[in-house]
N, C-alpha and C positions, 0 to 999 in steps of 0.2 A: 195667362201671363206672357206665353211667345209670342201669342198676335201683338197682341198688346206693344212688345218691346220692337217688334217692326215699325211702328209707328213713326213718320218722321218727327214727330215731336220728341223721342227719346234718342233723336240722331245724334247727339252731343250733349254735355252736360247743363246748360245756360237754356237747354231752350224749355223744357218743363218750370223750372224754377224761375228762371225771368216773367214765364209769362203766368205763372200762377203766384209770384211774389208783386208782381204789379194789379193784378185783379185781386189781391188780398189787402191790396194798400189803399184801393179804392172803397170796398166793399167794409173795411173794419171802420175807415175814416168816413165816409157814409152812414152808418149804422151808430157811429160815437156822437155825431153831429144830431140826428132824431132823437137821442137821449137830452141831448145838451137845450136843442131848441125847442121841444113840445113833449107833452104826454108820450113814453114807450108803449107800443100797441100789445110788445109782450112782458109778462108776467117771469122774465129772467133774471138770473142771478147768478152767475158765475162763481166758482169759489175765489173766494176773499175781495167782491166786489168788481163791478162793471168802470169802475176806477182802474184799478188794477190790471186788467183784462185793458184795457184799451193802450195802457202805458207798456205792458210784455208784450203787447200781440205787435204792435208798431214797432217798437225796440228788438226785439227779438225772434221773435215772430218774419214780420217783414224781414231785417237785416238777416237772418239766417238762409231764409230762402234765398236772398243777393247773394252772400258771401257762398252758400253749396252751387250756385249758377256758376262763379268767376272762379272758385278754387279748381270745379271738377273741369270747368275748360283749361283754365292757365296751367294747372300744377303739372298735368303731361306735356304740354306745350315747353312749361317750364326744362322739365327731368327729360324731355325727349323718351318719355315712356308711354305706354301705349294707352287709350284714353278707358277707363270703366268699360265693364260690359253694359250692354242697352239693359238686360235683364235687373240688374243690380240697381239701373237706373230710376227702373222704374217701381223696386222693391222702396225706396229711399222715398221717392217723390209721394210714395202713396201715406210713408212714415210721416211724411211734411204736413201734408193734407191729413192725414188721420188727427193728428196734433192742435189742426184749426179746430176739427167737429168734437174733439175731444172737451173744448171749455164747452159747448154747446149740450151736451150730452153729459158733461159733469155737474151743471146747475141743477139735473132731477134727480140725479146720485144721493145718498147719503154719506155724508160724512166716513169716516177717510176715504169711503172707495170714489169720490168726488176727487180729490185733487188726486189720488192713486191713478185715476183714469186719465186724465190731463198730465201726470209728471209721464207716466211711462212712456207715451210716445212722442215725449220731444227729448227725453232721455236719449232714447233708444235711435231718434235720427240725428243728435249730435256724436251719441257713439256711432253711428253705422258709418255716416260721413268722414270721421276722424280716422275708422279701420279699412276703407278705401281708397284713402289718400295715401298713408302708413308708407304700403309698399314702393311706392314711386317718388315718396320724400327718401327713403333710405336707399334708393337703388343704387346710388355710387355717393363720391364725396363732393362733386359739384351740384348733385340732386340736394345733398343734406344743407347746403346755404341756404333751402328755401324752409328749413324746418320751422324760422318763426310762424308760419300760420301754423303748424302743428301745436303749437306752445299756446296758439290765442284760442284753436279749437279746443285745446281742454281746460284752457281759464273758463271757456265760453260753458262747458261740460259744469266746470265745479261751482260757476256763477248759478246754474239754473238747477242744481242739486240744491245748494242754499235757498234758495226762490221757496224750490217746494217745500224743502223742509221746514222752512219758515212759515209757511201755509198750512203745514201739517202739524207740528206742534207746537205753533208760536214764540217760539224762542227768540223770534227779532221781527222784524219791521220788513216784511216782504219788496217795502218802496223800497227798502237801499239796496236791494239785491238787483233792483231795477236799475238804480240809477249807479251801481260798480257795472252794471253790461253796456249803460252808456259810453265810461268810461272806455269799454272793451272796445266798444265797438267804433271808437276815434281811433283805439290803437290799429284797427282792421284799417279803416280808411288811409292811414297813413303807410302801411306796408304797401295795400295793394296797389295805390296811388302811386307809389317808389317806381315800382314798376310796369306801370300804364305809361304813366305819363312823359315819360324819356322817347317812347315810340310817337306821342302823341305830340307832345308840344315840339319836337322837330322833325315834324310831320311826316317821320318815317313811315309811318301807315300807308299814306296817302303813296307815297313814293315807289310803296311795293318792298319795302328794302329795310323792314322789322329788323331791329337792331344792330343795322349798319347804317353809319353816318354817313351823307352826302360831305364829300368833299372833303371826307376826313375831318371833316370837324363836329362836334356837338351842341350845341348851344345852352340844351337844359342837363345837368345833370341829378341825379337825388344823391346827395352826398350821406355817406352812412354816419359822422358826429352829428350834423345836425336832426338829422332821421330819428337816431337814438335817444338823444338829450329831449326831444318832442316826445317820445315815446317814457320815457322813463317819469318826467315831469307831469304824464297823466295819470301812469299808473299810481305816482308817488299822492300825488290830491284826491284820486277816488279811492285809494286806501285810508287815507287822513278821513276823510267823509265819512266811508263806511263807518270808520272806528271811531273818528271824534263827535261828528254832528257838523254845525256849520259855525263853529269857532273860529280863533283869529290865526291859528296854526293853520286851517282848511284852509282860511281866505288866502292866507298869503301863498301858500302851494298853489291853489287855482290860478292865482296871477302870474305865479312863476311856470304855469302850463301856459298859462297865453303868451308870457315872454318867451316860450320854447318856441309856438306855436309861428309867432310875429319870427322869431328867427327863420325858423324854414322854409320862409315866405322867399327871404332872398336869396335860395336858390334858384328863383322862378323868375329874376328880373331877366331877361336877356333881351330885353327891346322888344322892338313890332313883331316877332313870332306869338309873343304871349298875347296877344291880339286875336290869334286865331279861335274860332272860337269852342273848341273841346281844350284847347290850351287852358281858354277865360274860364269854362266851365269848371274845371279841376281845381284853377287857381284860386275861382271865387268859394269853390266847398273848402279848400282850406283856411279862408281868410274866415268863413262862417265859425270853422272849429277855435279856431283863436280869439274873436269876437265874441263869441258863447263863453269859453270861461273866462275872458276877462268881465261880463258881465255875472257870473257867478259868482265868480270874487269878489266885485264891488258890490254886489249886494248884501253878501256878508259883511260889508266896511259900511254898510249903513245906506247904499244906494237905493232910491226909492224905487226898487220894481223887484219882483217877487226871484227868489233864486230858481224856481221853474220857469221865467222866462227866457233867462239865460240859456238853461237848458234843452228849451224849445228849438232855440239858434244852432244848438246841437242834431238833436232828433230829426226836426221839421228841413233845417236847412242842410246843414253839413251833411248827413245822414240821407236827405232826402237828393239833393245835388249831384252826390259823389255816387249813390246808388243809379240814378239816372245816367249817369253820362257811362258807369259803365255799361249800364244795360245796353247802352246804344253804339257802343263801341266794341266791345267784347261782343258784342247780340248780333253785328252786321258780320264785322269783320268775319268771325269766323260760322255765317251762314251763308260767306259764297258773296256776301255783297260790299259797295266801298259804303263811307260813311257816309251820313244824310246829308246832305247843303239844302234840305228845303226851310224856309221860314219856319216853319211850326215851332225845330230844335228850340232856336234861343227865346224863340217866346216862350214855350214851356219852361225853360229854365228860368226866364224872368218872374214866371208865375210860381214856383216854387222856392226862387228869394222872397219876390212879396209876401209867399205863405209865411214863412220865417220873421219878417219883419212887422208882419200885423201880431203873427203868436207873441212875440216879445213886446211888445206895445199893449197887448192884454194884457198883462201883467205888471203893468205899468200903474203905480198905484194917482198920480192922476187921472187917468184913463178908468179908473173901475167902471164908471157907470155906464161905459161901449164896451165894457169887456167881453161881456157877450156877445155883442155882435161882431168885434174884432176877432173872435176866435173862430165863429162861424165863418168867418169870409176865410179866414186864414183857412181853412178845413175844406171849402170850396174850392179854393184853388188848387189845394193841394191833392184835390182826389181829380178835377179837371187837367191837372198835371199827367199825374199815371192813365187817367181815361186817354188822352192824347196819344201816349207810349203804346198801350194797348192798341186804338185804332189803327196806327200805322205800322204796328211792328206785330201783333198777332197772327197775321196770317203769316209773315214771314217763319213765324217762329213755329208755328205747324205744320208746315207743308214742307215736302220734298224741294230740296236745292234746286235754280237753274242752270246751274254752271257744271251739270258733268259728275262734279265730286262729291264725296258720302264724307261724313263723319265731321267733325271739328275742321277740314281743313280750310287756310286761308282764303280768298280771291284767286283763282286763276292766274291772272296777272302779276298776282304776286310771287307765286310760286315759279312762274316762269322769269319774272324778275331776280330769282336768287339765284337761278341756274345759268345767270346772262348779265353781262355790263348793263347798266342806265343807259338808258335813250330817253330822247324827247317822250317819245308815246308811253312813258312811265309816269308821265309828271300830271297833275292835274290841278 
């Protein structure tokens, strides 16, 4: 385990988890599509169905590995506290992984010790991850302002105790356990997002000069009412869901989350900044989140297309988008390198709107008779998404930095930009 935790892939928190959270988003969406378009080669069966298993492993599964990549880099960054040990690091990451092989190895199980064997270690790595963050949300009172993800990590804990329990002695409907961590997992994107994107959309990044405005001015802010009022408005319709079904109390709460959602949009007006495009990328995964359940809700109002398409717009795009751009923001920045300007970025991102726009279109009940092939393309593009992230960012995300410095820390340039005025050669 010490060799092990030399490894530069355990140099920082983001780089195990980004790059074995993008190879599991390939590899699950790959594997759900050979189900979908021909004869399965294997003889598998996961507990409570290869449905199932496709909807946690993507929703939960994938997002948990994003959100333990961004927490365990940002929350030090955050508290100015010192980052995980590598060893811990890599105790956690093997918890992650154990987690994947665990449905794999639970289909030949018998009963309970099948889901017994799948609940225990994804248990066990949303607790582990929540008990080494702990200390460094608590270390003083400007640390404790970040304790909302403390608060979504053990929704996220009591979301996936329900999952299983519900798998273990069916007491409810496993899918709504899925689709309450949906909900959760907008609320994630919208915290993390609060605070990405104020260094992003005014290009603080770029500048060297993380959370200091040029020229004394800001241009993007995340304002905390409308932050909250989005947040509150999801939680409030995927409780209504869980507990009512898809009634006209749900519907109308789902719409009044895309009225929240359309609100916090126009935070994000400030002109040609939001042009830039990790700016667009951000701004277009929220417009997804708002989009999605305004189509969840009209489909309860009698819209022709299935309330999983809606949902899709969730998962596929929002989900898929806002994961991506952190990967690649969060994933440079602090491996030493500045953000990408190659082509590939916004095509990728385009291909993982498209993926979201053909998903929802399957679901489209004049569209059934392409629905299959709409969802396959959509599932194409969407593992050609992560395949691309992988290509260009695996190596980086394994091998030793070339700038000098060990651990989480920024660009070079950057760090000598806080210690020194702007000049020209800061700008790019």
């Amino acid at each position: 385990m010490k060799k092990i935790a030399e490894w530069p892939l355990f140099m920082c928190g983001f780089r195990p988890f980004f790059l074995a959270g993008s190879a599991m988003a390939c590899a699950v969406m790959a594997a759900w599509l050979l189900m979908l378009g021909g004869p399965w080669p294997l003889d598998w069966a996961p507990p409570g169905g290869v449905a199932l298993w496709h909807g946690y492993e993507l929703v939960v599964g994938f997002g948990s590995a994003a959100v333990a990549g961004f927490l365990l880099t940002a929350i030090p960054e955050f508290t100015g506290t010192a980052p995980p040990p590598s060893g811990r690091l890599v105790g956690l990451a093997l918890l992650w992984l154990l987690g994947r092989l665990a449905w794999g190895i639970g289909a030949w199980l018998p009963a309970p010790l099948d889901v017994l064997a799948v609940a225990l270690t994804h248990l066990l790595f949303t607790a582990g991850l929540l008990a080494l963050l702990l200390p460094a949300l608590n270390h003083d009172a400007q640390a404790r302002g970040h304790l909302s993800f403390a608060w979504a990590l053990l929704a996220l804990l009591l979301v996936q105790s329900g999952f299983f329990a519900a798998l273990l002695w069916h007491w409810s409907d496993p899918l709504a356990w899925v689709r309450l961590a949906v909900g959760l997992m907008m609320v994630l994107i919208i915290l993390a997002g609060s605070r990405i994107s104020m260094n992003v959309v005014n290009r603080l990044v770029e500048l060297g000069k993380p959370d200091l405005a040029e020229h004394g001015t800001v241009g993007y802010l995340a304002r905390p009412p409308r932050r909250n009022l989005a947040t509150f408005c999801i939680c409030l319709c995927s409780a209504a869901e869980f507990f009512k079904g898809s009634d006209l109390v749900t519907a109308w709460l789902t719409l009044a989350a895309a009225a929240a959602m359309f609100n916090l949009l126009n935070d994000w007006h400030i002109g040609r900044p939001l042009l830039y495009r990790w700016a667009l990328i951000l701004y277009t995964s929220y417009w997804l989140v708002a989009l999605g359940y305004a189509a969840i809700g009209l489909s309860m109002l009698g819209a022709p297309w299935l309330p999983s398409a809606g949902r899709h717009l969730l998962m596929v795009g929002a989900m898929g988008l806002s994961i991506f751009a952190v990967m690649n923001v969060a994933g440079r920045i602090h491996a030493g390198q500045w953000l990408d300007t190659s082509r590939w970025v916004p095509a990728t991102a385009l291909a993982l709107v498209a993926s979201a726009l053909l998903r929802f279109l399957a679901g489209h009940f004049s569209l059934a008779p392409w629905a299959l092939g709409l969802t396959l393309a959509a599932g194409l593009l969407w593992v050609a998404g992560f395949a691309a992230y992988l290509w260009r960012n695996a190596p980086l995300l394994s091998t030793p930095r070339d700038d000098g410095q060990s651990g989480c820390a920024e660009p070079l340039e950057q760090v000598q930009a806080l210690a020194q005025p702007s000049s020209p050669s800061h700008h790019h």
